[in-house]
C-alpha positions in Angstrom: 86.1 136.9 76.5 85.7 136.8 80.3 88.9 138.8 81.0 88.1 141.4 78.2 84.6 141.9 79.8 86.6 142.0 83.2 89.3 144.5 81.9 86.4 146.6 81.0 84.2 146.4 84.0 88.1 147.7 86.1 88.4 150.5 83.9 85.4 152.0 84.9 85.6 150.6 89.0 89.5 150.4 89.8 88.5 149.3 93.0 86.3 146.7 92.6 87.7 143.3 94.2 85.4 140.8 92.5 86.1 141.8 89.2 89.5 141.3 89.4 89.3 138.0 91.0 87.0 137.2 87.9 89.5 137.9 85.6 92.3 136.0 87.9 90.2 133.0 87.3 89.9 133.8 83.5 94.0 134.0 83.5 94.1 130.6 85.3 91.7 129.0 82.9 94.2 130.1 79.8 97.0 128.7 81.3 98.2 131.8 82.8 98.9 130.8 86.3 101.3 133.5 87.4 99.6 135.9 86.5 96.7 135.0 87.8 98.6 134.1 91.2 99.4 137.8 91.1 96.6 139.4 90.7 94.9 137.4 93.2 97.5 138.2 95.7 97.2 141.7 95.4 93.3 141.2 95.8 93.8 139.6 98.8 96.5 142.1 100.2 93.3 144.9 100.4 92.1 142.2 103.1 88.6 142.1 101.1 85.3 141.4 103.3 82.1 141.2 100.8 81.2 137.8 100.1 81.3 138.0 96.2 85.0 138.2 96.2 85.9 135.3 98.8 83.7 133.2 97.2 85.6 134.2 93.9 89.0 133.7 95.4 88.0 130.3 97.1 87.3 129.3 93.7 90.8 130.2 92.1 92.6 129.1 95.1 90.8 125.6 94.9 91.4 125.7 91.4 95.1 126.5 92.0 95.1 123.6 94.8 96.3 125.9 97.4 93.3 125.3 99.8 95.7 126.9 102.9 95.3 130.5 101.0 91.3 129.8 101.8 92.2 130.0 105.2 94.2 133.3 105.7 91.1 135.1 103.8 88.2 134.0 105.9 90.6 134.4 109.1 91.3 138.0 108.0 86.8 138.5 107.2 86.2 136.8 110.9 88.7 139.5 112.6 87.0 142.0 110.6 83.8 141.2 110.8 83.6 139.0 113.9 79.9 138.7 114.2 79.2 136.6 111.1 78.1 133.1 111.4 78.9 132.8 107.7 82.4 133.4 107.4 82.8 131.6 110.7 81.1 129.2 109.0 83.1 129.0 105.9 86.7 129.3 108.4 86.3 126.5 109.5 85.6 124.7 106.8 88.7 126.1 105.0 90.1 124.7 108.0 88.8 121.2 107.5 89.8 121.1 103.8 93.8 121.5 105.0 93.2 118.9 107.7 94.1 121.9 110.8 92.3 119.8 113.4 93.5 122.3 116.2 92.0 125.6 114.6 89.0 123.6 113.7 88.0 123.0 117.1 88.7 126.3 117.9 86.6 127.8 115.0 84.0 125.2 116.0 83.7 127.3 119.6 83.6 130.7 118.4 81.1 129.8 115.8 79.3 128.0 118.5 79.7 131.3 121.1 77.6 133.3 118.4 75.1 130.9 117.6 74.9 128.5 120.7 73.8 125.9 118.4 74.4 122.0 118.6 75.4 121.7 115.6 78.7 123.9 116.0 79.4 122.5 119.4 79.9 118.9 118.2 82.1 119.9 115.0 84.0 121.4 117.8 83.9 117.6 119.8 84.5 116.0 116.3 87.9 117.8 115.8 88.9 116.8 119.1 88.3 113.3 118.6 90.4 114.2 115.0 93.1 115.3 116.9 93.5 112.0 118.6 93.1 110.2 115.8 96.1 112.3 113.8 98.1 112.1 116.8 101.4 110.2 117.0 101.4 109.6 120.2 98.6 107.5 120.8 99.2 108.1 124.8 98.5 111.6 124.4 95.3 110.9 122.1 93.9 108.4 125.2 94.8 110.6 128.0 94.0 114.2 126.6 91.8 114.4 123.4 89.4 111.7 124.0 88.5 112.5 127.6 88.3 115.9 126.6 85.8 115.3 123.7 83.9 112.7 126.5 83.5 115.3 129.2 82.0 118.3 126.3 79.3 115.6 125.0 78.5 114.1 128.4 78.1 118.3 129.5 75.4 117.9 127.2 73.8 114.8 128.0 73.7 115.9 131.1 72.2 119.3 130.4 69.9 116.7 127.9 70.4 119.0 125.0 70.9 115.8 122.9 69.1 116.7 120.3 70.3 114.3 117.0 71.1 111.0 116.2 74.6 112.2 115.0 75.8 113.5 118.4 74.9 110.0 119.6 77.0 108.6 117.4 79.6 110.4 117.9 79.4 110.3 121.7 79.3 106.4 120.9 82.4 106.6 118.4 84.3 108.7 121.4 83.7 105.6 124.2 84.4 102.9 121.8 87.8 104.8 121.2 88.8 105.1 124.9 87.7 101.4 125.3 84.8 102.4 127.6 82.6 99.3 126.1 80.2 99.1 129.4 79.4 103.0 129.2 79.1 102.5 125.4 76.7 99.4 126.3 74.6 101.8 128.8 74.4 104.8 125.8 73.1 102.4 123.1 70.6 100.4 125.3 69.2 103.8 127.0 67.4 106.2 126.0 70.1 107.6 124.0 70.0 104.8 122.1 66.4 105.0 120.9 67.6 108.4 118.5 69.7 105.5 116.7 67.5 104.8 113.7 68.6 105.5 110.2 69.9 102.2 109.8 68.1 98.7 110.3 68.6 97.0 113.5 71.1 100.1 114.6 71.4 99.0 118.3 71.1 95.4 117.8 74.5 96.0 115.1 76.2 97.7 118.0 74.9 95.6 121.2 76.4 93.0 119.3 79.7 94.5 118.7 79.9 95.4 122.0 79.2 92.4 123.8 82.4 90.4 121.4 84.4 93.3 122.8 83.5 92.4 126.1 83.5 89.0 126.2 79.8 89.1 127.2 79.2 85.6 125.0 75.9 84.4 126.6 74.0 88.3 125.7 76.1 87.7 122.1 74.1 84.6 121.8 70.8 85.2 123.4 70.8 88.8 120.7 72.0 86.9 117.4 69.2 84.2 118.7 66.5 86.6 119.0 67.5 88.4 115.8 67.6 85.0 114.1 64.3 84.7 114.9 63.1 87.6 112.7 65.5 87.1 110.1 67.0 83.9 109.7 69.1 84.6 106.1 70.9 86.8 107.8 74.7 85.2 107.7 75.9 87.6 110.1 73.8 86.1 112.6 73.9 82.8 112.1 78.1 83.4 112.5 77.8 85.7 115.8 75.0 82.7 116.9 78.4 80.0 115.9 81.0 82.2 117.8 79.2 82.9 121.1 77.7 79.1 121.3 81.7 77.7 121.1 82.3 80.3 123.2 79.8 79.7 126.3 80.5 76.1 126.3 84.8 76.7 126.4 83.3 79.1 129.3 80.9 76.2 130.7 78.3 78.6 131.5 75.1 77.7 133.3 71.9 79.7 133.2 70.8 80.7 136.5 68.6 79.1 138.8 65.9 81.9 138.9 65.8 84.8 136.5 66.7 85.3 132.9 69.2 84.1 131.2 71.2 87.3 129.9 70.1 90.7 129.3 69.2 90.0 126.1 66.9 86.9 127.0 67.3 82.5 126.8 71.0 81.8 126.1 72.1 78.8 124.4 74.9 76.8 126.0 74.9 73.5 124.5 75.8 71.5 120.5 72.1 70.2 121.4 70.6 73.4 122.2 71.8 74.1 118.6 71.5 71.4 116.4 67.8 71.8 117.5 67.7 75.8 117.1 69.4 75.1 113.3 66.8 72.6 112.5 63.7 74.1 113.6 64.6 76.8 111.1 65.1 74.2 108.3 61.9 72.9 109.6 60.0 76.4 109.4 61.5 77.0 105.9 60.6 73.3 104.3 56.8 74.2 105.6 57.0 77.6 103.0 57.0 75.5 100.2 58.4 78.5 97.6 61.0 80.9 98.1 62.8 79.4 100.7 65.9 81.1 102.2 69.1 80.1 101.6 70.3 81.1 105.4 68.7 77.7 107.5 70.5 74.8 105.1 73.7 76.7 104.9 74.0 77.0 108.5 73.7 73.2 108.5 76.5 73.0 106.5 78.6 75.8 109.0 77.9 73.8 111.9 78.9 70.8 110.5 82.6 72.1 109.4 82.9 73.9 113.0 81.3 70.3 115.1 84.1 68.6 112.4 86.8 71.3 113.7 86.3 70.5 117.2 86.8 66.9 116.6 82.8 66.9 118.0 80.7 63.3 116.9 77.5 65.5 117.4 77.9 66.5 113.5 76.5 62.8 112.4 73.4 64.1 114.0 72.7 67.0 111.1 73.4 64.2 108.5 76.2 63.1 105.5 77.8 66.3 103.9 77.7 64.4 100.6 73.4 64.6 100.8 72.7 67.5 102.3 74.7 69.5 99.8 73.2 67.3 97.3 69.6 68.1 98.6 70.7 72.1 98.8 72.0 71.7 94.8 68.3 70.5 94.0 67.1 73.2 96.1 69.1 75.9 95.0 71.0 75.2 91.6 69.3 77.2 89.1 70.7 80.1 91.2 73.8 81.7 90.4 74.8 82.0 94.2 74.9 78.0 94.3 78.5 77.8 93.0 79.6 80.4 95.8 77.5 79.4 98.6 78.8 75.5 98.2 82.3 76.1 97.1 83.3 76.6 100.8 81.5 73.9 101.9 84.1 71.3 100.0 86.4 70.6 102.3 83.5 68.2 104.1 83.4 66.1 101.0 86.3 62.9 100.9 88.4 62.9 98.0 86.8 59.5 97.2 83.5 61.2 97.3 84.0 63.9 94.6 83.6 62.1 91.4 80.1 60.6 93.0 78.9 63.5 94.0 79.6 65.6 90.6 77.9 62.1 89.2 74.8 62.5 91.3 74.2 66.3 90.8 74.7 65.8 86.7 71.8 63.6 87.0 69.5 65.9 88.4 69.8 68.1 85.4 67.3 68.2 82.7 69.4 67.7 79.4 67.7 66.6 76.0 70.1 65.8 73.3 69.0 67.0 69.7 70.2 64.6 67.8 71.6 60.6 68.0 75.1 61.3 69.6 74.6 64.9 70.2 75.7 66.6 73.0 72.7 66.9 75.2 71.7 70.6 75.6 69.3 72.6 78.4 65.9 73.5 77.4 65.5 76.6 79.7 67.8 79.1 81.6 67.2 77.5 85.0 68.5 74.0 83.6 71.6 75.9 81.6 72.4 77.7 85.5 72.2 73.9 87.1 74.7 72.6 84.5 76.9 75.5 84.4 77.2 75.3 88.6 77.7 71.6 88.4 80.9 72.5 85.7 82.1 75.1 88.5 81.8 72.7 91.1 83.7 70.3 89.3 86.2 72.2 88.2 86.6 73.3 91.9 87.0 69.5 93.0 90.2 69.3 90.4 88.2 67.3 88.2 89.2 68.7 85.4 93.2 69.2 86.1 92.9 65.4 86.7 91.6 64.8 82.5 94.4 64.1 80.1 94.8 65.9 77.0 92.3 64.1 75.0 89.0 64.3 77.5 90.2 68.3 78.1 89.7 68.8 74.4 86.7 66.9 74.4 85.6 68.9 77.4 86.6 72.4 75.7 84.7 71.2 72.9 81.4 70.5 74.6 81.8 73.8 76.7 82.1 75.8 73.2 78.7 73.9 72.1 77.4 74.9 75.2 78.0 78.3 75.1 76.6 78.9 71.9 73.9 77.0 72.6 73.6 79.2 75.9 73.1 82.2 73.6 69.7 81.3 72.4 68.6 82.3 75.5 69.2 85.7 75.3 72.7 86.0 76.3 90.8 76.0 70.1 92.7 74.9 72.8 95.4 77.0 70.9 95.7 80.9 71.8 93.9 82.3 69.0 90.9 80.0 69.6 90.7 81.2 73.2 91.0 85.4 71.7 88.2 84.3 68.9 85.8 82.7 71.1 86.2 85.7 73.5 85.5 88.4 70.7 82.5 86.3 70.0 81.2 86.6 73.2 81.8 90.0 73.7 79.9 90.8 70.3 76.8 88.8 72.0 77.8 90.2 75.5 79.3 93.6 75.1 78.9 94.3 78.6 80.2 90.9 80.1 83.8 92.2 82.5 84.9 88.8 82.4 84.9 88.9 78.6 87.1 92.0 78.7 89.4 90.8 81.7 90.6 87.8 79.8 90.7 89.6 76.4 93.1 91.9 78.5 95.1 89.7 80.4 95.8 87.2 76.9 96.3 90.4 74.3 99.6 91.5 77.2 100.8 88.2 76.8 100.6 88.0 73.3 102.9 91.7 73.4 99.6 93.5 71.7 98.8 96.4 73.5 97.2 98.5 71.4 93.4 96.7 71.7 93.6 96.7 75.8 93.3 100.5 75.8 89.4 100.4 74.0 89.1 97.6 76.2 90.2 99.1 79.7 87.8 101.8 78.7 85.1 100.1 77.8 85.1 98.7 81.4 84.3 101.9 82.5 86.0 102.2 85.7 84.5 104.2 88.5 86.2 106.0 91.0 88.5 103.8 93.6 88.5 100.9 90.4 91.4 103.4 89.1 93.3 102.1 91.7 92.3 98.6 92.3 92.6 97.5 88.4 94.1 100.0 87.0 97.3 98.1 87.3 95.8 95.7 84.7 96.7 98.5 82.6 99.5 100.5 83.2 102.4 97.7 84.5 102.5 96.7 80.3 102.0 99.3 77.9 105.9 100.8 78.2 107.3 97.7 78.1 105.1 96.8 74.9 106.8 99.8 73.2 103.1 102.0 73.2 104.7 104.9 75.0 102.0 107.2 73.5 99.2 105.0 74.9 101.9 104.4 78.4 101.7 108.3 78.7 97.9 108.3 78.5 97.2 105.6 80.7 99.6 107.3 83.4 97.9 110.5 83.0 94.8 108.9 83.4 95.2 107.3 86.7 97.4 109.8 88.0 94.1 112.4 87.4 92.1 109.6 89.8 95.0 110.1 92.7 95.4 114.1 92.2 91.6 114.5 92.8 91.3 112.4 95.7 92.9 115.1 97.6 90.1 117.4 96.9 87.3 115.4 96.2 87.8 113.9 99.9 88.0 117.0 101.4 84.7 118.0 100.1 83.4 114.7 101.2 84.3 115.6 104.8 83.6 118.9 104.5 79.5 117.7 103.7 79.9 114.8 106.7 80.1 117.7 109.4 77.4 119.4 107.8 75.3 116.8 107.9 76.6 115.4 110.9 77.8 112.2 109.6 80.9 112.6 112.3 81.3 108.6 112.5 81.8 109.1 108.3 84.8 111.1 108.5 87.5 109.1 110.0 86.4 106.8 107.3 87.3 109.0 104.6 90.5 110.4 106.4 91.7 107.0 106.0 90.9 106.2 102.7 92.3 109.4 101.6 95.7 107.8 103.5 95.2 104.8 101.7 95.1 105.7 98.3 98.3 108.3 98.8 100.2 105.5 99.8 99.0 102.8 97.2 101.6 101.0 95.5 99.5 102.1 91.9 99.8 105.7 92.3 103.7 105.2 93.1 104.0 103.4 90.5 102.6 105.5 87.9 104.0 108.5 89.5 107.3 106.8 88.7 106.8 105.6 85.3 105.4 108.9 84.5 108.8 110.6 85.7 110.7 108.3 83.6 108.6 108.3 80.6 108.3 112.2 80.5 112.4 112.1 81.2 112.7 109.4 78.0 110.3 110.9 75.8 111.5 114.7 75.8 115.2 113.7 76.2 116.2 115.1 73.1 115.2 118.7 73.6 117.2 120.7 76.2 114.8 123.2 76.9 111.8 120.9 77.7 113.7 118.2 79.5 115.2 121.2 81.8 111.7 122.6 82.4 110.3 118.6 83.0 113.3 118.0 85.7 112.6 121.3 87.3 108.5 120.4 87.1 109.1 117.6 88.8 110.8 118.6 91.7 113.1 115.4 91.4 115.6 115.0 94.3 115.9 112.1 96.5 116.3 114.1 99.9 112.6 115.2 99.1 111.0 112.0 97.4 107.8 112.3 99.2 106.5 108.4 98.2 105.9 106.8 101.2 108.1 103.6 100.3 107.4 102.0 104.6 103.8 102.6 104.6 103.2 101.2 100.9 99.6 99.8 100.4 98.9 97.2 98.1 95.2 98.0 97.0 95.2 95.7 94.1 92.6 93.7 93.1 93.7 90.3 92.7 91.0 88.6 92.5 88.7 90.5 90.1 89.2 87.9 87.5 86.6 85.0 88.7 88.3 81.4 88.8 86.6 78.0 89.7 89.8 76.5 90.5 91.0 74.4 93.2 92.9 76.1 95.8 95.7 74.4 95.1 95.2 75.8 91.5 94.8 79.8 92.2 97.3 81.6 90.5 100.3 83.3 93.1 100.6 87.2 93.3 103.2 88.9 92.7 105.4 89.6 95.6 104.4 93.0 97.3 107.8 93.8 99.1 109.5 92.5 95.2 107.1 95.2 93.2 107.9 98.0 95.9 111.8 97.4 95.4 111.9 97.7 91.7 109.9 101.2 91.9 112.0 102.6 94.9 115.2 101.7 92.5 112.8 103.3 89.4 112.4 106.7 90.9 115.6 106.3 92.7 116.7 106.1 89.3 114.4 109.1 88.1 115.8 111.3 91.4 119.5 111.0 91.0 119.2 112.6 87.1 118.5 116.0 89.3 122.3 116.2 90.5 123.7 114.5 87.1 121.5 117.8 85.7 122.9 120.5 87.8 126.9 119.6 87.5 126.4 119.5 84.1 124.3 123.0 84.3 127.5 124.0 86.5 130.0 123.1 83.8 128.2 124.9 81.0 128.2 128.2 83.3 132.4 127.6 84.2 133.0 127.0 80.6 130.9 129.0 78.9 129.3 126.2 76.7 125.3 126.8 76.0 124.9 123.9 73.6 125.0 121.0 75.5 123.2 117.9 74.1 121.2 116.2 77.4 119.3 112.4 76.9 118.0 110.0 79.3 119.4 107.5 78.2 122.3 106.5 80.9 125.1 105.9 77.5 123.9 109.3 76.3 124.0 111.0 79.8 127.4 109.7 80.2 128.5 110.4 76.5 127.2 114.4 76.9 128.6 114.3 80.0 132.4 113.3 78.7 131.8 115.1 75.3 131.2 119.0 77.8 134.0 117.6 79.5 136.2 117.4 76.7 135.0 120.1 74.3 136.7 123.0 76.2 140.1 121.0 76.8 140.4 120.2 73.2 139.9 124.0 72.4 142.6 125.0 74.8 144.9 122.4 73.3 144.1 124.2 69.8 145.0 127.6 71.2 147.8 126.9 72.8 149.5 125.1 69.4 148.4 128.4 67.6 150.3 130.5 70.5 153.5 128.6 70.5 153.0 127.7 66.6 153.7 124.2 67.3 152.5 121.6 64.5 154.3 118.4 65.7 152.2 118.3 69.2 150.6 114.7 69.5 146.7 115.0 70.3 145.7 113.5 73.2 144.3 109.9 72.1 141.4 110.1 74.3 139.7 112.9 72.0 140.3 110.2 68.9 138.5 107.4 70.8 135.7 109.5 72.3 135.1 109.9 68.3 135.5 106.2 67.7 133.3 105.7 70.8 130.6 107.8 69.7 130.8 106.5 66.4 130.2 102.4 67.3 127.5 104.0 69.3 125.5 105.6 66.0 126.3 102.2 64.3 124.9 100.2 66.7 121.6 102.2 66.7 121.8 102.1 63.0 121.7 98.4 62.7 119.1 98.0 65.8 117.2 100.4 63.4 117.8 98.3 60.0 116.5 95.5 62.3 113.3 97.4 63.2 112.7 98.1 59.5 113.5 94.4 58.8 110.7 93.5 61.3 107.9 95.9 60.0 108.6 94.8 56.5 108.3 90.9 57.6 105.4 91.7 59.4 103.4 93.9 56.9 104.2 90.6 54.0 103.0 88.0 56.8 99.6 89.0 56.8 99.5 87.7 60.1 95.2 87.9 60.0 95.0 86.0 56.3 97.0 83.1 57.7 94.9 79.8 58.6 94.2 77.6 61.4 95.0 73.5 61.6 91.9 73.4 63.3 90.0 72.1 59.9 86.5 72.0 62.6 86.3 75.6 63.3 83.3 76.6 62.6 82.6 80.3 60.1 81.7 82.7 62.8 85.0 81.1 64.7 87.0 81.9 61.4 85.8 85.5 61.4 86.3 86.1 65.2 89.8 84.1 64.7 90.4 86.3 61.8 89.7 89.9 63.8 92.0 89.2 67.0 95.2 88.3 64.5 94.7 91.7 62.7 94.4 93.0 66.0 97.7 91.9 66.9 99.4 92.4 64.1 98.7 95.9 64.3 99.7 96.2 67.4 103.0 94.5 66.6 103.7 97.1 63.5 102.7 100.5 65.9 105.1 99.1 68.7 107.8 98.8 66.2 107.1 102.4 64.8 107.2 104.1 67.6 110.5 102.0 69.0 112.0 103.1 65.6 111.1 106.8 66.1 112.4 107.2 69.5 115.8 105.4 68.0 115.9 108.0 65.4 115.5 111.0 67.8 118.5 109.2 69.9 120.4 108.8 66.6 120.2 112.4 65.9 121.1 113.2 70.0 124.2 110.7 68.9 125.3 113.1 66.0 125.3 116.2 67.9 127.8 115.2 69.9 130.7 116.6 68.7 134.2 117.9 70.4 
């Protein structure tokens, strides 16, 4: 509809650019790419100046993701109409969007020239300090680009037309970079310094920083003191307050005799000093009564393991481990962040002390048992979060890999009772057990991640793949999560036989990776805008990262062989799908050196010891197979063009191609020995000979080809063999042992094994399919 209303809007104004970009856009939106490459080519031959059509065009060419066209039309509108802060405007953003850092800065002076305002002047200073950060030689970056940037934005403190908190910032960001920490010091403690205010405790943040940088360890500690003061659940603090303390007395620093201390006030120098700092915040906190903070007791605890470290017998002096984690349990156990704020605390504990301590917490839970013999249950949420952090914490201990079989079944028992008891509130040791009581939960708590993780991670180990997909989605991952779990995913569904759902799942993070390049362009794009300059290095690099995750090369990989398998068996498609692809090995474009591993490993929460956490899998291991994988995928380019070559010297146009390396080989031999057996035939029918022996390799290509079509026959028969079994199994009708499994376990039970067995049966089917189509690839080869 858009390009008929365009195609009559041209015939009455030939001329008229925008409407003609319009219908370019139309034409691109159909699927009609070339021709909409065309048109908009020959739009932006006539060198067009009205903003309509570059706005139009900026749009296709976006569209078409060949942002580097963008630039060539606005440079062609400035030079025409050199006066507009507009297109200067929207040239240098075109410039930003294809990462030209040189032309940026550039752009960023003539836009500044026309309209002297700050703004312009410091994207100018912000692509210098780009160009450093992009250069190779980081020599050239320290000697050339930085100072340069240093001496534009110091023009204008000097000329105090500092006007934002940005271009303090970024004058910050610039002497950090050239290592210039005392000047950096002077900027953020002057008046300079007092712009900084979008964030809490701006200067403080970077005084700090600053002063670790410089070794300046008595100011670190007299700041992180002061700010401790104010806010003593700050963490951060508490850890700068550790560093600098350990520090100054390594140093053996001495106050002054007259004076202050530091800069930044009384320094601390001695374990005394603060043991007695540590517990006058306990102190203040235990006079509150309610709603304590967490940040006084733990740094008890941080101390201690640091006094402990140093071999120091000043930690008997903050008291036993064992009680004061006890006392912050009773203090803080009906929180979820007891488990996590304790767990690495541990280590203090003796391994003699373990089974008294889990002893002593259990006690301090209120458990009433319902019945004579019963399992004694919580009465409240705050006493079911006390006894589920005292399980954690004893599974954390190895408490529980210590149990033999019998008390682990007893234990799995209880925990089932508890759970289910747990769901009032509002919220089989064999396989199927675990995938029943899993689907019951998620029924109860469809929007529990754990649930679905472990649903995931047991369904692939089973060999079902066809439930992960709903469940992947149902996780709803956002953004960067494509990449840090995705893997969860994509590493089983070929390899389960589900190459429909493989294909999907490829597409689908491969659509994260291809957007990144665009979507982080914008993001920069609105940084110097808004003049978040420090923002943008930031994004360059995570665009870097996430081109050279190990995910995206894998699925780009598995998506080359996939398409290469799957479409094997039409000539036409797999010729267009090699030539798509761009596959050659001189020009494989994966960074395979500079390979990030941005996997989540951890996203699956575990209790266990750490001599219990489960081992990744090798990163240099995963990166070998996939460089072999699309090594694989690249080399079929060259097996493609001799055998293209061959068809053109013999004449032969139908020439059955597969992926398969038996069927490569086989099509290969069989265009090989077609035309030698038809010369053989014409030259008995010239010289009338009937006696002439035939060459027995043609007979035991034949035979060859032959054992080949019986061999996929009978893996066929098998598959059929399977799927038969399978469907009279009834693999979801079949019973337990487990006589004590209660009716809503049956059901659950029940679900996950027709879950499986379905998946089972459309593995098999679509394995059997793909057979077929290579059986029929098999019969066409003839000679």
């Amino acid at each position: 509809m858009a390009i008929q209303q365009a195609d009559k809007l041209l015939k009455k104004h030939k001329d008229l650019y925008c409407a003609k970009v319009l219908k370019a856009i139309g034409l691109q939106r159909t699927g009609k790419q070339d021709e909409a490459f065309t048109l908009a080519q020959e739009v932006t031959a006539l060198e067009p100046t009205d903003d309509n059509s570059l706005q139009a065009l900026t749009i296709l060419y976006r569209e078409m993701h060949r942002p580097e066209l963008v630039t060539k039309l606005y440079e062609v509108a400035v030079k025409k109409v050199p006066s507009s802060e507009e297109y200067h405007s929207h040239l240098f953003m075109a410039y930003a969007r294809v990462g030209e850092y040189k032309k940026m800065q550039q752009a960023g002076m003539a836009l500044y020239k026309i309209v002297p305002k700050n703004p312009y002047y410091f994207w100018s200073v912000m692509s210098l300090v780009m160009q450093a950060i992009s250069a190779r030689d980081e020599k050239l970056s320290k000697t050339m680009f930085l100072p340069l940037a240093e001496r534009m934005v110091a023009k204008m403190v000097k000329e105090e037309k500092i006007e934002a908190e940005a271009e303090v910032q970024l004058y910050f960001m610039i002497l950090e970079r050239l290592g210039k920490y005392v000047e950096a010091l002077e900027v953020v403690r002057g008046k300079l310094g007092e712009k900084l205010t979008s964030e809490l405790q701006s200067r403080e943040n970077k005084c700090m920083a600053l002063y670790k940088k410089l070794d300046r360890w008595p100011e670190c500690n007299a700041l992180s003191r002061k700010l401790l003061l104010t806010n003593p659940d700050d963490w951060q603090f508490f850890l700068s307050y550790f560093d600098s303390l350990f520090h100054v007395i390594d140093e053996s620093w001495s106050p002054p005799e007259e004076g202050e201390h530091s800069l930044e006030g009384e320094v601390e120098s001695s374990v005394a000093q603060a043991i007695k700092f540590v517990l006058d915040r306990i102190s203040a906190e235990e006079t509150k009564g309610s709603r304590q903070l967490r940040g006084p007791y733990l740094a008890r605890l941080e101390l201690i393991q640091r006094l402990r470290q140093r071999g120091s017998p000043e930690e008997k002096e903050l008291g036993e481990p064992h009680e004061l984690m006890f006392q912050y349990f009773e203090k803080f156990g009906d929180k979820p962040c007891c488990i996590s704020d304790l767990k690495i605390f541990l280590d203090l504990l003796a391994p003699d002390q373990h089974v008294q301590f889990i002893n002593r917490v259990m006690e301090t839970v209120p458990l009433t048992a319902p019945a004579e013999g019963a399992i004694p249950l919580p009465a409240d949420t705050k006493a079911l979060q006390r006894h589920l952090c005292v399980v954690q914490l004893a599974r954390s201990l190895g408490l529980h890999h210590a149990m033999d079989r019998e008390h682990k079944l007893s234990l799995i028992h209880e925990l089932k009772t508890r759970y289910r008891h747990g769901l009032e509130f509002g919220e089989e040791w064999s396989l199927w057990q675990c995938l029943g009581l899993l689907e019951e939960g998620l029924i109860q708590s469809p929007s529990n991640a754990q649930f679905k993780l472990l649903l995931i991670l047991i369904f692939c180990r089973l060999g079902a793949f066809e439930p992960v997909v709903d469940l992947y989605s149902s996780l709803d991952a956002k953004h960067v999560q494509h990449d840090t779990i995705g893997y969860l995913l994509t590493r089983y569904a070929e390899s389960l036989g589900q190459f429909a759902a493989s294909s999907q799942s490829c597409n689908f993070s491969l659509r994260f990776f291809h957007s990144n390049q665009k979507d982080t362009s914008e993001y920069i794009i609105q940084a110097y805008k808004y003049g978040a300059f420090e923002k943008i290095p930031e994004f360059i690099a995570f665009r870097n990262r996430l081109n050279s995750s190990l995910h995206f090369a894998q699925v780009r990989t598995e998506r080359m062989l996939l398409d290469l398998f799957l479409e094997a068996n039409i000539l036409s498609s797999l010729e267009e799908n090699i030539k798509s692809m761009g596959l050659c090995p001189e020009e494989d474009d994966i960074p395979w050196n500079d390979m990030r591993d941005n996997r989540d490993l951890t996203v699956l929460a575990s209790w266990d010891p750490k001599d219990r956490l489960p081992c990744c899998v090798f990163f240099q291991t995963i990166s070998i197979v996939l460089w072999v994988s699309s090594y694989c995928a690249n080399v079929l380019r060259p097996l493609k063009s001799n055998l293209q070559k061959k068809k053109k010297k013999k004449k032969e146009t139908n020439t059955a191609t597969t992926i398969s390396i038996v069927l490569w080989v086989s099509s290969y031999c069989a265009n090989v020995l077609r035309p030698l057996k038809s010369n053989l035939q014409k030259k008995k029918k010239k010289k009338k000979e009937t006696n002439t022996a035939t060459p027995p390799v043609f007979t035991r290509y034949q035979e060859y080809v032959a054992s080949l079509q019986t061999l996929i026959s009978e893996v066929l028969d098998h598959i059929k063999g399977l799927e038969i079994t399978l469907t009279a199994l009834k693999l979801e009708s079949l019973s337990l042992e487990d006589s004590a499994l209660s009716e809503a376990e049956r059901k659950f039970t029940k679900a996950v094994r027709g879950k499986v067995q379905s998946s089972y049966q459309h593995s098999l089917q679509e394995v059997g399919e793909l057979l077929k189509k290579r059986l029929d690839t098999l019969k066409s080869l003839k000679i």
